[in-house]
N, C-alpha and C positions, 0 to 999 in steps of 0.2 A: 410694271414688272413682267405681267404677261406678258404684254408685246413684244418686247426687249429676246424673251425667252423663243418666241417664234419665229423672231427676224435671224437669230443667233447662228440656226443653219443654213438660212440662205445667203449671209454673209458670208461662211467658211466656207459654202457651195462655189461661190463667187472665186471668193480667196484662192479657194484650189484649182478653179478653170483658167485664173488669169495667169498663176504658177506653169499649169500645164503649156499654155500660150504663148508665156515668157519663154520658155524651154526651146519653144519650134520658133524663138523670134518673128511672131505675131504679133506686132506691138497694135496695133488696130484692134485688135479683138482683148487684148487687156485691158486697154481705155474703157473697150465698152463693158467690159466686167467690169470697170470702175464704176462707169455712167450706170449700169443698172444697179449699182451697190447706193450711189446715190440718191435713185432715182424710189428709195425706201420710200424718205424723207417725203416726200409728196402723200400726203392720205385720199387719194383720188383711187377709182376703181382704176381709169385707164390706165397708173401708175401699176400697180398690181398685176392686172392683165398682160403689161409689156415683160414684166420682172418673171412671170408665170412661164411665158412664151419664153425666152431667153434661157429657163430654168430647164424647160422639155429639149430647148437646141443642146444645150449643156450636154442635157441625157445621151442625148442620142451620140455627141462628140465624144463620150464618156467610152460608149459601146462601140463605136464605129474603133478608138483608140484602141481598146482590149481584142478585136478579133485580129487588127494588126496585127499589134505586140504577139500576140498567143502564137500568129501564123510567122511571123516570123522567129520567133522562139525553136517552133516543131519544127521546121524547115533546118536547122541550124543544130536541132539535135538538144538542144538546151531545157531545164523544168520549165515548165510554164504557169502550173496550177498558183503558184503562189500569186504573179503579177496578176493571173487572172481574176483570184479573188479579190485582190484589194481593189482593182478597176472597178470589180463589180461593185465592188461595197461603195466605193465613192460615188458610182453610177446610181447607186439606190441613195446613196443621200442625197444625191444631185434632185430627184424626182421625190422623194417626200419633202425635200424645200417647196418645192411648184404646190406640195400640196399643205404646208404649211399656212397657205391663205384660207385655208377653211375652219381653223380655230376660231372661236369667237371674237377674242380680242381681235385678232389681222381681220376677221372681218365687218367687224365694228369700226378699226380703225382705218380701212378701206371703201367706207360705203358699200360692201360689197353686198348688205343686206336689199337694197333700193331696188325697184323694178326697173328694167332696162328703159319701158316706153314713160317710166316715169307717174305712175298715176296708183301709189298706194296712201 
């Protein structure tokens, strides 16, 4: 049930990047919102690690998208604080997903506890 409970927002992280994706017809980069939704399912660290990485590109798509939208907003004379807030807020759920692997459970059920060279 923990687990379930930590994966929850990296799914909907996922869910909403593929959404955004779909929008700009990116169909490449939804798959791979799929492929990393998939890629839960795996309890390997390297699994995590790839999902972690994918979760900070997110981030950064998330911010890169919001100074757009915001500059072309002011540029056009239009509000902007609204779209800007919710980007951001998505942007932050996007990156406390990434950091979702440090609860006990994700990281029990990632091996993420093991030494990298291996010798505990």
């Amino acid at each position: 049930m923990k687990t379930a409970l930590g994966i929850f927002p990296i799914v909907i992280s996922f869910a909403l990047l593929a959404a955004h994706f779909l929008r700009a017809s990116q169909f490449v980069l939804v798959a791979l919102c799929a492929l990393f939704t998939v890629l839960l399912v795996i309890p390997r660290q390297w699994a995590a690690r790839c999902v972690q990485l994918a979760l900070i590109a997110g981030t950064i798509e998330w911010l890169l998208s919001l100074a757009l939208i915001a500059q072309q907003r002011i540029a056009s004379g239009l509000p902007y604080t609204r779209v800007s807030l919710i980007l951001a807020g998505v942007a932050a759920l996007t990156l406390a997903s990434a950091f979702a692997f440090l609860l006990p459970a994700l990281r029990k059920r990632y091996q993420l506890d093991k030494a990298v060279n291996g010798d505990s």
